[in-house]
Backbone as ProteinMPNN parsed JSONL, in Angstrom:
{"seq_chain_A": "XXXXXXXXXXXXXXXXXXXXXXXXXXXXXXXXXXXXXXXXXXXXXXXXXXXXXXXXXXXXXXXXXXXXXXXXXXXXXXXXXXXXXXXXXXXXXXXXXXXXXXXXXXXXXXXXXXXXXXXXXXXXXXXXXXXXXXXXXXXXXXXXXXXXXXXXXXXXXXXXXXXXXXXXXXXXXXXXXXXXXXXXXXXXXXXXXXXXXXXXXXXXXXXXXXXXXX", "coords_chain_A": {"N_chain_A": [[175.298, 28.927, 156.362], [171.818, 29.711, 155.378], [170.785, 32.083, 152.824], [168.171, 34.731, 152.584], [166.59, 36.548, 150.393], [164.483, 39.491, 151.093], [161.615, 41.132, 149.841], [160.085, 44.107, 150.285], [157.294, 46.583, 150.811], [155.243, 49.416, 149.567], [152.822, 51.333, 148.541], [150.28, 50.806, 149.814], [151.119, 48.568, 151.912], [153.042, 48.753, 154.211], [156.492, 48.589, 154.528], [157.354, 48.311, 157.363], [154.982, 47.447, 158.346], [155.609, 44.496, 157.804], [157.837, 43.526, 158.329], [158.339, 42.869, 160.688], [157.129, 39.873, 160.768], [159.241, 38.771, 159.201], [161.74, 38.736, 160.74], [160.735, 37.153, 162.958], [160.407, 35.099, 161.087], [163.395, 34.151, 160.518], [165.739, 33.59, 162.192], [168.556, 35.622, 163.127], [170.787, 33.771, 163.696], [170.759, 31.569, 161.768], [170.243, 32.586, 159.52], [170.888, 34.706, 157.243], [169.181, 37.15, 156.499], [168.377, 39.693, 154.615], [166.449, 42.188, 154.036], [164.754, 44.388, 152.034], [163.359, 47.063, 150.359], [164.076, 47.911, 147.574], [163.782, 46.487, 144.449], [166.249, 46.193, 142.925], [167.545, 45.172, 144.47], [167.957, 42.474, 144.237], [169.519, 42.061, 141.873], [172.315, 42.544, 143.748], [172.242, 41.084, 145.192], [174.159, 38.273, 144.981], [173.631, 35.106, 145.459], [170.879, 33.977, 146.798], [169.201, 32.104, 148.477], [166.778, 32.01, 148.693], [164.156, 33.956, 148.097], [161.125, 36.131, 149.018], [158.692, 37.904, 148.438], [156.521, 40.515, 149.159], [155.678, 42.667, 147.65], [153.665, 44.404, 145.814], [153.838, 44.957, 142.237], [153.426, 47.538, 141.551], [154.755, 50.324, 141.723], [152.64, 52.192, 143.273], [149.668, 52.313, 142.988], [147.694, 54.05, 142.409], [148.179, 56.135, 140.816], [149.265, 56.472, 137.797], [151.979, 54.458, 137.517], [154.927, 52.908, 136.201], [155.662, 49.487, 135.854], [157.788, 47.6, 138.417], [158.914, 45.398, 137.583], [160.646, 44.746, 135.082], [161.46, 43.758, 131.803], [164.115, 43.08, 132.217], [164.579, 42.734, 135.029], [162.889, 40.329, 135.555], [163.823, 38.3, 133.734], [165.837, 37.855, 135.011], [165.006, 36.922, 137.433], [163.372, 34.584, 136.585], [165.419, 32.944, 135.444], [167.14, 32.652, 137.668], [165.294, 30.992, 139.524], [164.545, 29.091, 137.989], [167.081, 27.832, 138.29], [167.414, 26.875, 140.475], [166.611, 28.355, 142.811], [164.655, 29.253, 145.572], [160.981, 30.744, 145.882], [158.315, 32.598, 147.036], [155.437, 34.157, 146.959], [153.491, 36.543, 148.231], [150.19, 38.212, 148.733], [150.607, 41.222, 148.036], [152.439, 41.025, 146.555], [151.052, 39.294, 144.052], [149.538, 41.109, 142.867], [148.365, 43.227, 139.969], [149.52, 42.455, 137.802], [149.104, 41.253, 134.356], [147.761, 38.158, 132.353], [149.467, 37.572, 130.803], [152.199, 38.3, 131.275], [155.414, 37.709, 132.216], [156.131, 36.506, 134.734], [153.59, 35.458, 135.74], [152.308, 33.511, 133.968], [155.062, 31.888, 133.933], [155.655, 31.31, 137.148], [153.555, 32.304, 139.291], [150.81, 31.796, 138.513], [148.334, 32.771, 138.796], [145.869, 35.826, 138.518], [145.122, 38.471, 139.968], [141.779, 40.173, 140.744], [140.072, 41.607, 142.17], [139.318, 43.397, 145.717], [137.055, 42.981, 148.058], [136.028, 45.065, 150.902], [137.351, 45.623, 153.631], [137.165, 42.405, 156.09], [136.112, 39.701, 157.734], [138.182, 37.212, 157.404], [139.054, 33.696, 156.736], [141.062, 30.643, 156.537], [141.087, 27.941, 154.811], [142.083, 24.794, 155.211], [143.053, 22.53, 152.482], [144.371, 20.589, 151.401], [146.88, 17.962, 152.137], [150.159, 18.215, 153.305], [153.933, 19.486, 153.041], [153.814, 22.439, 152.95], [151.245, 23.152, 154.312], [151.601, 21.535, 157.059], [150.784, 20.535, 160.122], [149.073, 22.683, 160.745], [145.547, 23.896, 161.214], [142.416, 24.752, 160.362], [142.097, 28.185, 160.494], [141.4, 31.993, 161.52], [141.614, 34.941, 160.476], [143.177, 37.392, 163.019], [142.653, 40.425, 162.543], [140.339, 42.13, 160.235], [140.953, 41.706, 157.126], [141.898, 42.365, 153.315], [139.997, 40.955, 151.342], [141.137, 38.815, 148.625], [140.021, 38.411, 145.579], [140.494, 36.187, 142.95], [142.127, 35.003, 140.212], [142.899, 31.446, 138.212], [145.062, 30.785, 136.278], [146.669, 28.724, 133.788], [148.951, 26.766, 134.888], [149.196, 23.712, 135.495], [150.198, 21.541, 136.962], [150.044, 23.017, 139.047], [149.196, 22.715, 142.707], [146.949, 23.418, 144.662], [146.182, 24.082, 147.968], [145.07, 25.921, 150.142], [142.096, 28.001, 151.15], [140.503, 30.589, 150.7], [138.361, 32.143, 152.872], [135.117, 34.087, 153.151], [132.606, 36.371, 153.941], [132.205, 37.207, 151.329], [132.621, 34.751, 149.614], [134.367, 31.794, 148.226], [137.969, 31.391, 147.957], [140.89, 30.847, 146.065], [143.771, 30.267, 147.972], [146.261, 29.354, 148.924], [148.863, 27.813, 147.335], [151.072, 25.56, 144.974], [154.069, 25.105, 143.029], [156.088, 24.106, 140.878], [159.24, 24.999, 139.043], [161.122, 24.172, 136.798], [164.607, 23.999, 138.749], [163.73, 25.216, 140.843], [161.297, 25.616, 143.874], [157.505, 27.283, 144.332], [155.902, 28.757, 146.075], [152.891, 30.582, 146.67], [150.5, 32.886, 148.52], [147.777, 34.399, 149.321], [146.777, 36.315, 151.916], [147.959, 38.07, 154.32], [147.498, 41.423, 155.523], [147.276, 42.943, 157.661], [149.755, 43.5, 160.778], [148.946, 41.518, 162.945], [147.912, 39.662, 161.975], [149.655, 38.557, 159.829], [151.223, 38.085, 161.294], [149.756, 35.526, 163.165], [149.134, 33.068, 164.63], [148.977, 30.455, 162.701], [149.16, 31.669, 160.585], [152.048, 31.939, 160.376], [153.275, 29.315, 160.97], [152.494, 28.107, 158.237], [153.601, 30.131, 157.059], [156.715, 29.643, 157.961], [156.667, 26.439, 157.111], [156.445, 26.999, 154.52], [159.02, 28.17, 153.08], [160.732, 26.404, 154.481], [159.807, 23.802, 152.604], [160.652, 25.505, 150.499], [163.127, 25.497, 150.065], [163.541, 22.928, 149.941], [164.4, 21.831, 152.815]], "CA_chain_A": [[174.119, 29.754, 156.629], [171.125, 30.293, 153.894], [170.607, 33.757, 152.668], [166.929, 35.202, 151.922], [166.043, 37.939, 149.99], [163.027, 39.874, 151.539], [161.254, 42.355, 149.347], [158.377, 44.532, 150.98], [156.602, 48.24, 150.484], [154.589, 49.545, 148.84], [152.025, 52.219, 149.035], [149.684, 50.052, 150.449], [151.594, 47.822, 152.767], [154.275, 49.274, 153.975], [157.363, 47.688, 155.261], [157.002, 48.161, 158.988], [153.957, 45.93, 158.893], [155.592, 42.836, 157.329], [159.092, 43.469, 158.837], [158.158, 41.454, 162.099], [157.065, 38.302, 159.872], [160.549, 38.719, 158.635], [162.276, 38.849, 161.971], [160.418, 35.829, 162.998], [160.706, 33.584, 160.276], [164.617, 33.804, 159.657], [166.502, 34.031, 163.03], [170.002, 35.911, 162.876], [171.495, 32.24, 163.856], [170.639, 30.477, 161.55], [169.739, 32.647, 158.454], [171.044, 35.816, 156.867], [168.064, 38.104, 155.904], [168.418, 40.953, 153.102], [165.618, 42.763, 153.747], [165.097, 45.05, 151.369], [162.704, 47.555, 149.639], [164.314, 47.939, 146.626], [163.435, 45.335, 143.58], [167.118, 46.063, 142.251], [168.511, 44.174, 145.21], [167.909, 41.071, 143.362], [170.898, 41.839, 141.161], [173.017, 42.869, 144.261], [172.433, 39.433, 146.276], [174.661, 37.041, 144.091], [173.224, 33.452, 145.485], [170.383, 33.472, 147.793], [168.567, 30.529, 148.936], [165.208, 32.327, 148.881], [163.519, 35.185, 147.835], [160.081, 36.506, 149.564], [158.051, 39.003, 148.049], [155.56, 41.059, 149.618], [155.841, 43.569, 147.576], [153.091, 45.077, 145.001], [154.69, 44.921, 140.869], [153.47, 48.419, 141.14], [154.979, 50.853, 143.803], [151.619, 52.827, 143.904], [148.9, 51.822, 141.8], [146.029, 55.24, 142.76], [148.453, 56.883, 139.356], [149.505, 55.154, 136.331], [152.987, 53.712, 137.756], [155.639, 51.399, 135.569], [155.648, 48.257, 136.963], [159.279, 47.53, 138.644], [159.431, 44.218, 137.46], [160.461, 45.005, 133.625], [162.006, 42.333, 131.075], [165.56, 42.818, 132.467], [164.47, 42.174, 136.325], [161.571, 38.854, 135.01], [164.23, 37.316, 133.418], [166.574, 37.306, 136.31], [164.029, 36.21, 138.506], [163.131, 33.413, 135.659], [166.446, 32.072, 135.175], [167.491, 31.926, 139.371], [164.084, 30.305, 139.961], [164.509, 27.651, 137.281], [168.116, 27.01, 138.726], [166.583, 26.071, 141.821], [166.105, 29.667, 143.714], [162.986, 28.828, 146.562], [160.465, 31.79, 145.7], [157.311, 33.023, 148.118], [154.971, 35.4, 146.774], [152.371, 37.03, 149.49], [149.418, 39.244, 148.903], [150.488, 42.482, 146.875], [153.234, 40.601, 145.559], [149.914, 38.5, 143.4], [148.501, 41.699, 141.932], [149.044, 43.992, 139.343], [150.408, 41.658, 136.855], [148.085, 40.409, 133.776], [148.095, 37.381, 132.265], [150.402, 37.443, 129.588], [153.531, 38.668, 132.124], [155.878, 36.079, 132.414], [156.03, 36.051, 135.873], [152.6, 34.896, 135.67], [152.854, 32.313, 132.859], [155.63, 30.698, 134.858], [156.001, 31.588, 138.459], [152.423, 32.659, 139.533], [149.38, 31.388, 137.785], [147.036, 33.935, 139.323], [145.953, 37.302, 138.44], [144.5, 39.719, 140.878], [140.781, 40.759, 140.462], [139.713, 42.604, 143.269], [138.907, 42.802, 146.923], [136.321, 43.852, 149.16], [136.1, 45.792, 151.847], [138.328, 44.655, 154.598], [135.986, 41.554, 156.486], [136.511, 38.131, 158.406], [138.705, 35.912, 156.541], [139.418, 32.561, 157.291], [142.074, 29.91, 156.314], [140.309, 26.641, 154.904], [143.091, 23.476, 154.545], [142.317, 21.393, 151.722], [145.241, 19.42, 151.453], [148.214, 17.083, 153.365], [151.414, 18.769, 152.259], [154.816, 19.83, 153.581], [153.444, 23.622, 153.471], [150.012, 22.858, 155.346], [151.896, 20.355, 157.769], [150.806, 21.17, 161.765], [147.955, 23.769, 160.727], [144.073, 23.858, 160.6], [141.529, 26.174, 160.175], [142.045, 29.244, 161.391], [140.568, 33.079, 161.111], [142.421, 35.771, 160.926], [142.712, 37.972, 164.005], [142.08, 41.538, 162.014], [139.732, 42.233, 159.123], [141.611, 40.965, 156.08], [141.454, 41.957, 152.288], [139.843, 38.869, 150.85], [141.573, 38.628, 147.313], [139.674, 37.618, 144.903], [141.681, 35.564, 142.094], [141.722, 34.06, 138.953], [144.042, 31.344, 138.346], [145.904, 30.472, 134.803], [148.009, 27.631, 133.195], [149.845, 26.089, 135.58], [148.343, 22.605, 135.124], [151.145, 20.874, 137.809], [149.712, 23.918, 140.593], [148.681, 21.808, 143.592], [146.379, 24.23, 145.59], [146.29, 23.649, 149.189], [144.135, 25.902, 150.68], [141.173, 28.447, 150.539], [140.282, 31.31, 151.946], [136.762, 32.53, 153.389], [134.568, 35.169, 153.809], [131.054, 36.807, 153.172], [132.227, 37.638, 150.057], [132.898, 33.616, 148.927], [135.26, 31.487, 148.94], [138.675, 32.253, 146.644], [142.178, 30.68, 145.671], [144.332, 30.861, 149.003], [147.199, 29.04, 149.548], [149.336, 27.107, 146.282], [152.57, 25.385, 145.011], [153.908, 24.816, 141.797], [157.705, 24.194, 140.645], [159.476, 25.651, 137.896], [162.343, 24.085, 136.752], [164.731, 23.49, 139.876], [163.162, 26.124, 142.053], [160.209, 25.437, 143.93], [157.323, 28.496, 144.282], [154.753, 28.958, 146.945], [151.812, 31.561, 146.489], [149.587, 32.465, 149.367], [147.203, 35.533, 149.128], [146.554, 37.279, 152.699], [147.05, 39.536, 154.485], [147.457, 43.107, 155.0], [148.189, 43.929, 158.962], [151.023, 42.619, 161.739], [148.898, 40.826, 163.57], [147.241, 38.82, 161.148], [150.936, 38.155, 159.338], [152.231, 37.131, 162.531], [149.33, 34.952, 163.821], [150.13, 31.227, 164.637], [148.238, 29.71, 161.715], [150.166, 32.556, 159.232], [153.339, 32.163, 160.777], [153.2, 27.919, 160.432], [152.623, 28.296, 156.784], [155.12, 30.365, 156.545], [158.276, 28.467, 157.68], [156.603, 25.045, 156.745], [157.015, 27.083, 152.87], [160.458, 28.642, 153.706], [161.243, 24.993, 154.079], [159.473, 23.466, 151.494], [160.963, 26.129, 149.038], [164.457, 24.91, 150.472], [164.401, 21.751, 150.428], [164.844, 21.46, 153.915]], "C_chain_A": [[173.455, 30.146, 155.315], [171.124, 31.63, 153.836], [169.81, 33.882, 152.045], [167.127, 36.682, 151.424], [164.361, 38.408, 150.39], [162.743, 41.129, 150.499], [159.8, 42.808, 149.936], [158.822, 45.994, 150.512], [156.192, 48.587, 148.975], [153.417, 50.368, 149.132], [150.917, 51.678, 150.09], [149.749, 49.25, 151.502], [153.063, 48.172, 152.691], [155.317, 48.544, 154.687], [157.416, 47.214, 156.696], [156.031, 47.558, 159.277], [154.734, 44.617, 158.422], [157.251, 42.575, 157.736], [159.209, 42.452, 160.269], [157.915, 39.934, 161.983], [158.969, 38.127, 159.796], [161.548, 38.356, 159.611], [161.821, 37.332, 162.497], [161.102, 34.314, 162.414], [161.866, 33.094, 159.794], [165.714, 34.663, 160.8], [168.047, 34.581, 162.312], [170.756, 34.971, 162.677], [171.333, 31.292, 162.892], [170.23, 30.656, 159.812], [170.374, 34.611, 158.018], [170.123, 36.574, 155.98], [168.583, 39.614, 155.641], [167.564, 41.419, 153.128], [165.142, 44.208, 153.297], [163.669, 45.6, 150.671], [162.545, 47.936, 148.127], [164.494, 46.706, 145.552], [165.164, 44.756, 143.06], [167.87, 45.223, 143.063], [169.095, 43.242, 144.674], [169.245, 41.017, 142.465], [172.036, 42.042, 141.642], [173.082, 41.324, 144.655], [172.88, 38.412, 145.254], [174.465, 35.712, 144.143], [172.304, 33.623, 146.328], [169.181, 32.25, 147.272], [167.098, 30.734, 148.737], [165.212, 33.804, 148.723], [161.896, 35.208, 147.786], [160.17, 37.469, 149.507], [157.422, 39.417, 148.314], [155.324, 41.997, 148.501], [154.932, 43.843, 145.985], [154.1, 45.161, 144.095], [154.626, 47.092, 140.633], [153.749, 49.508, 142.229], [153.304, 52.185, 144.545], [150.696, 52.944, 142.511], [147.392, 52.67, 141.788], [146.821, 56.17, 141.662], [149.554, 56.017, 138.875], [151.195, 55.041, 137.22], [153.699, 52.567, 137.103], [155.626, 50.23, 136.425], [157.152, 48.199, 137.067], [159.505, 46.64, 138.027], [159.464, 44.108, 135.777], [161.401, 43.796, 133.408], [162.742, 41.938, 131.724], [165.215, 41.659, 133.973], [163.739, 40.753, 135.827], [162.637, 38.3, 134.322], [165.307, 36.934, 134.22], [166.099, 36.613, 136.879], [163.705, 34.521, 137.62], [164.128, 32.552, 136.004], [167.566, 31.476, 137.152], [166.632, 31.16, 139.636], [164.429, 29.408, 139.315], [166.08, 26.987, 137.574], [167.973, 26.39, 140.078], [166.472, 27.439, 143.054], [164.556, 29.215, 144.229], [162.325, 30.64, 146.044], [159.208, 31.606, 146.22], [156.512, 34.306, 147.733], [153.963, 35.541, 147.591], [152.162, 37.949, 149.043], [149.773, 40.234, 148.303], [151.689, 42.155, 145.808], [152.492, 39.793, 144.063], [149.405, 39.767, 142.709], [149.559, 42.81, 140.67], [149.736, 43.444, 138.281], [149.055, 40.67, 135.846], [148.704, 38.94, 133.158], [148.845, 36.708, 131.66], [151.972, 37.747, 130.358], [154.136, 37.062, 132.142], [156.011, 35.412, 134.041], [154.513, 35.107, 136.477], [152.298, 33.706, 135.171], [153.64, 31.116, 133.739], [155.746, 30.859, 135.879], [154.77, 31.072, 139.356], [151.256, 31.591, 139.575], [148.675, 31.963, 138.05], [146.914, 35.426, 138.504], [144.859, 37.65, 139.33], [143.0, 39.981, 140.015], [140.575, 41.539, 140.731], [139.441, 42.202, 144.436], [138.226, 43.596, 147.518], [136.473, 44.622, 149.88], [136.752, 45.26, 152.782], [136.861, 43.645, 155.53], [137.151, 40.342, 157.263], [137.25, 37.667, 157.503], [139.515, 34.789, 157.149], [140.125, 31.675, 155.771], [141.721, 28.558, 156.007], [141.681, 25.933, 154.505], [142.579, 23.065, 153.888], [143.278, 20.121, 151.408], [146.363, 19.037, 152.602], [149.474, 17.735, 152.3], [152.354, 19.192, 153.133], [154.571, 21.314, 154.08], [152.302, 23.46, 154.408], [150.255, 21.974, 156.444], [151.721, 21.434, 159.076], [149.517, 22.514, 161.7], [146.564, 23.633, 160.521], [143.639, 24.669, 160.493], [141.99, 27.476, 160.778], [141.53, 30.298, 160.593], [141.664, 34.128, 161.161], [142.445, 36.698, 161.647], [142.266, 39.756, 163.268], [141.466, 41.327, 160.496], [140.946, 42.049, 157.932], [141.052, 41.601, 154.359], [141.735, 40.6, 151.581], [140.101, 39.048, 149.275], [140.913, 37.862, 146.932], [140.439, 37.308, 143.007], [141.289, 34.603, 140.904], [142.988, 33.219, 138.89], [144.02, 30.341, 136.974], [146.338, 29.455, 134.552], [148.305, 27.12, 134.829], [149.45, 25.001, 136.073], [149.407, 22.188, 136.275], [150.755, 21.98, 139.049], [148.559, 22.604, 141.275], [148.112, 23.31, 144.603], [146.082, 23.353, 147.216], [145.652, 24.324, 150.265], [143.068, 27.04, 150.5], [141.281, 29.331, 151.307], [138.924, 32.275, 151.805], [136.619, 33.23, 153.656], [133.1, 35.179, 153.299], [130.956, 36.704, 151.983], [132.217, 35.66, 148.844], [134.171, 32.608, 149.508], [136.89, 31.705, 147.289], [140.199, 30.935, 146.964], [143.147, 30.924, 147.045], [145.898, 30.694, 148.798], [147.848, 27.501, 147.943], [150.89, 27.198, 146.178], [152.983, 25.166, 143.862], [155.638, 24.773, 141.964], [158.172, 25.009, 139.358], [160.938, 25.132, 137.717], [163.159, 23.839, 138.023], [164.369, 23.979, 141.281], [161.572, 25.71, 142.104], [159.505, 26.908, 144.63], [155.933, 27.887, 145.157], [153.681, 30.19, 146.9], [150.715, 31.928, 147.792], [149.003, 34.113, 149.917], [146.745, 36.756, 150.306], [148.172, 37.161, 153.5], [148.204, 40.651, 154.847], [147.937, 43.47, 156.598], [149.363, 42.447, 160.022], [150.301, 41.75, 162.794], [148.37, 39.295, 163.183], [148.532, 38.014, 160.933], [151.696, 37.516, 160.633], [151.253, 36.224, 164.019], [149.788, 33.684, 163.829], [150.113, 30.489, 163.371], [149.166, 29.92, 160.288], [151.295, 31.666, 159.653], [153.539, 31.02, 160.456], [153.287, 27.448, 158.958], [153.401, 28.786, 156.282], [156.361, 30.125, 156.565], [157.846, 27.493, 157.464], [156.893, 25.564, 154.652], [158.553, 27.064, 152.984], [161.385, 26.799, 153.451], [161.0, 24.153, 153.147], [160.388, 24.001, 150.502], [162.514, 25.856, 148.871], [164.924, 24.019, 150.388], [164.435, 21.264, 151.389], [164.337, 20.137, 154.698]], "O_chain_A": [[174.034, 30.69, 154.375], [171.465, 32.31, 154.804], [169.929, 33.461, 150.894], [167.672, 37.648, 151.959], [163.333, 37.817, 150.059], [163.584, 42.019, 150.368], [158.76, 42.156, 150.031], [159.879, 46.472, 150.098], [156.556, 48.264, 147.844], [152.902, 50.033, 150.199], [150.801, 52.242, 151.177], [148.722, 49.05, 152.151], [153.919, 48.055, 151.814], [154.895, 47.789, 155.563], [157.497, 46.054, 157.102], [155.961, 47.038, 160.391], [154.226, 43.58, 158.851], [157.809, 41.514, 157.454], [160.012, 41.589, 160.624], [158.297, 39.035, 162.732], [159.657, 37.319, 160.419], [162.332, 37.504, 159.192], [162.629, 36.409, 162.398], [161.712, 33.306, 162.772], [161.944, 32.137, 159.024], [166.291, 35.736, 160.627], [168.557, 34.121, 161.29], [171.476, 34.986, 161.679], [171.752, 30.157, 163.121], [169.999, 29.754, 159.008], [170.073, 35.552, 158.751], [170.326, 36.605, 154.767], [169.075, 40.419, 156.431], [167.184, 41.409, 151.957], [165.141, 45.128, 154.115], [162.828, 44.741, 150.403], [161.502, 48.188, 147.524], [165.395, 45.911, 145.821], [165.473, 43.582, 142.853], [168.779, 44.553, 142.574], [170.303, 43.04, 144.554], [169.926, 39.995, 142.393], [173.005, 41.952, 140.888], [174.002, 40.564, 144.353], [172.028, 37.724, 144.692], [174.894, 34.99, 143.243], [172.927, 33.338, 147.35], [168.645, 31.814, 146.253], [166.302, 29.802, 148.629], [166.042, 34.625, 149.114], [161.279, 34.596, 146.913], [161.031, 38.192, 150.009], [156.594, 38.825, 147.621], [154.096, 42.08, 148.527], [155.538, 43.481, 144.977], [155.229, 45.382, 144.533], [155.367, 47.785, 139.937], [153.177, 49.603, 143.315], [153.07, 52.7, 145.638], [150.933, 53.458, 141.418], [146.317, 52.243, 141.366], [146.153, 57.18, 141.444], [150.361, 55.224, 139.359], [151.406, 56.197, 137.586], [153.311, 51.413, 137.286], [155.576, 50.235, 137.655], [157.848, 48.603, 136.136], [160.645, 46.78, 137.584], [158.56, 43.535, 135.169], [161.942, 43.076, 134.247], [162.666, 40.774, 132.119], [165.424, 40.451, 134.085], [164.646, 39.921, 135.797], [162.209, 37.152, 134.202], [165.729, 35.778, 134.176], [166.601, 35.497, 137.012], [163.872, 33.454, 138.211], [163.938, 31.562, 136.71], [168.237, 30.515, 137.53], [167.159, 30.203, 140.204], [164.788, 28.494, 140.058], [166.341, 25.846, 137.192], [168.556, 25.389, 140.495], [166.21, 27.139, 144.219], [163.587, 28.927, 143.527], [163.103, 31.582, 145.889], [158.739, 30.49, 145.999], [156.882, 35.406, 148.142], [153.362, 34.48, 147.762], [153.038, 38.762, 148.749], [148.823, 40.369, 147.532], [151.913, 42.678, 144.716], [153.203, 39.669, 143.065], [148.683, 39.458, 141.76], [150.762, 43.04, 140.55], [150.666, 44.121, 137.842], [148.326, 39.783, 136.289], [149.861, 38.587, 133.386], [149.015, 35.495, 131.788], [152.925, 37.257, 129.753], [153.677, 35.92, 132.108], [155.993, 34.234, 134.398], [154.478, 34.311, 137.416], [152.008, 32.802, 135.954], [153.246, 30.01, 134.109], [156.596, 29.973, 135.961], [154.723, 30.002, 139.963], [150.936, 30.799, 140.462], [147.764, 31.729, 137.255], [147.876, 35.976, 137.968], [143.777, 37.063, 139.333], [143.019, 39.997, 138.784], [140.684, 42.521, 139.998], [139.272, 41.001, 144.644], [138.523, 44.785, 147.633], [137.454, 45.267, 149.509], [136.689, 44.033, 152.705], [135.732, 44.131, 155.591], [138.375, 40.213, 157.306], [136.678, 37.802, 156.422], [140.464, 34.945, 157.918], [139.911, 31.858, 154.573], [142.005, 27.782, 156.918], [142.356, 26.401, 153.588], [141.389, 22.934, 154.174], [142.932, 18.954, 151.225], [146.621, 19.648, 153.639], [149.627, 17.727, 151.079], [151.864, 19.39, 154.245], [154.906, 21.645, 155.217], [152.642, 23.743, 155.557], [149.232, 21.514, 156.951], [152.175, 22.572, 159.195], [149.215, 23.152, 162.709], [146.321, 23.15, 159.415], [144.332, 25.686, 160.485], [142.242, 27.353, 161.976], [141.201, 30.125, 159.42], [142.576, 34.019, 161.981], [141.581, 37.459, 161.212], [141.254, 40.182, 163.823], [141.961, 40.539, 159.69], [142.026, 42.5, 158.313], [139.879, 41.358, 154.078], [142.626, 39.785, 151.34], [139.13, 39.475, 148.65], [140.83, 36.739, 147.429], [140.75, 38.154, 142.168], [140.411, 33.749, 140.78], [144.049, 33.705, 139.282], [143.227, 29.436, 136.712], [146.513, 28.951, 135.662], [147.522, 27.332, 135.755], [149.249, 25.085, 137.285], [149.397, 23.294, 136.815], [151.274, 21.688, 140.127], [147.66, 21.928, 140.776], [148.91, 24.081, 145.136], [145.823, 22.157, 147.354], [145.528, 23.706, 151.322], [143.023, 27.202, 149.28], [141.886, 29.274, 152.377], [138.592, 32.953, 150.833], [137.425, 33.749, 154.428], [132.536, 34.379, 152.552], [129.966, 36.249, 151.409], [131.876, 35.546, 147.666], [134.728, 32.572, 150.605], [136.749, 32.031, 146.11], [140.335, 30.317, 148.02], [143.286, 32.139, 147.184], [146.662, 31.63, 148.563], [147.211, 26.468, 147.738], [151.701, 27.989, 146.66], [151.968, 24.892, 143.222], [156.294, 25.255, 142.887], [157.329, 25.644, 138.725], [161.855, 25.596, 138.394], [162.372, 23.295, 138.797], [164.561, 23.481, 142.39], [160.798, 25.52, 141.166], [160.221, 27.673, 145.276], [155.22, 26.909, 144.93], [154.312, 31.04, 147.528], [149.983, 30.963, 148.014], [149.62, 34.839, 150.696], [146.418, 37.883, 149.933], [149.137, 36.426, 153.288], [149.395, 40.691, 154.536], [148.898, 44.221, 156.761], [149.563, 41.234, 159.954], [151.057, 41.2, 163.596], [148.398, 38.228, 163.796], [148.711, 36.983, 161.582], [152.552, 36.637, 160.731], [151.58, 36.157, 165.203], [150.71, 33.256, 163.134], [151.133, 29.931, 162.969], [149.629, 29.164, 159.434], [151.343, 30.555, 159.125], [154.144, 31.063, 159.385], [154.035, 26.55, 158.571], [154.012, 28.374, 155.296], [157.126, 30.265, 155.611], [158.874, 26.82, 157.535], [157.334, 24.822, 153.775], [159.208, 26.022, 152.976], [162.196, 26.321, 152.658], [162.004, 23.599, 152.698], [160.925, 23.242, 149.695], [163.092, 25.957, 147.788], [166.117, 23.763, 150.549], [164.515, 20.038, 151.298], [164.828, 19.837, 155.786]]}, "name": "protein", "num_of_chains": 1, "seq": "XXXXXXXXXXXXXXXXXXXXXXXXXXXXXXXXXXXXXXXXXXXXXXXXXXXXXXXXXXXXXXXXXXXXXXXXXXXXXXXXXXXXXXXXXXXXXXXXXXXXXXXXXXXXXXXXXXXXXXXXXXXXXXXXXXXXXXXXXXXXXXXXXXXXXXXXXXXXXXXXXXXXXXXXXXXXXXXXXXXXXXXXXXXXXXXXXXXXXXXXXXXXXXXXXXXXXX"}
């Protein structure tokens, strides 16, 4: 049986919205889920198979707040990832981190800009890939912040898909490796119904597996 590490909360998105993704995507039978609020986990869970991040670098970013993810934790995370640790960052797990962080440098490639007002956002495919396999277009069923994104280095990132609104169109859905771990990136969203629509939910165990191997 694999064993994920889940990290979620955060002032902004708090666990009880992204806890039902979680439940979903990593039956009891078949997967031992760690889901966990605390960053320090990471040095409790001695081998897992995967680690999915929801979770904002900063635990509340409306007053100045350290970021959790200091040298000690970024080079853990570095050195499991490049031994082949699968890694999944989603939506507040992407911000808050400039471009010089190392998680950025090697993990990432993005940094956070800003985002609108909550609005339509839709799900453009642009590529054929093991993560995009069985999915097309779709919208997301509640207003959505539409992240808008800059994205860095990571010359070997294969982007895969986009995502739409009034506001433009932005950086959605990307893959990149690092050494023997492979890393998935994919920027919305924000409530439980959205996170657990068909379109989401598809993307998210076709990564899960991707980031596995499977």
């Amino acid at each position: 049986m694999k064993t994920v590490l889940f990290l979620a909360d955060d002032h902004w998105h708090p666990a009880d919205t992204i806890q039902p993704l979680a439940e979903i995507l990593f039956p009891a039978d078949e997967w031992k889920l760690v889901f966990t609020t605390d960053p320090a986990e990471l040095y409790a869970c001695p081998e897992p198979d995967l680690f999915v991040s929801f979770k904002d670098p900063s635990e509340d970013n409306r007053i100045p707040t350290p970021l959790w993810c200091d040298s000690k934790w970024t080079d853990n995370l570095l050195n499991r990832v490049r031994s082949g640790l699968g890694l999944i960052a989603v939506h507040a797990a992407l911000v808050d981190l400039k471009e010089t962080h190392p998680i950025v440098k090697e993990l990432t490639h993005t940094v956070f800009l800003t985002h609108p007002q909550p609005c339509e956002v839709s799900v453009h495919i642009l590529k054929d890939h093991p993560v995009t396999a069985g999915v097309k277009d779709f919208t997301l069923p509640d207003p959505d912040e539409h992240y808008q994104m800059k994205m860095v280095g990571g010359e070997d990132t294969v982007m895969l898909a986009e995502t739409v609104s009034q506001h433009g169109t932005q950086p959605g859905l990307w893959v990149s490796e690092y050494g023997k771990g492979r890393i998935c990136c994919f920027t919305p969203a924000h409530t439980t119904p959205s996170l657990t629509c068909e379109g989401y939910v598809q993307i998210m165990k076709n990564a899960v597996n991707w980031c596995c191997r499977k």
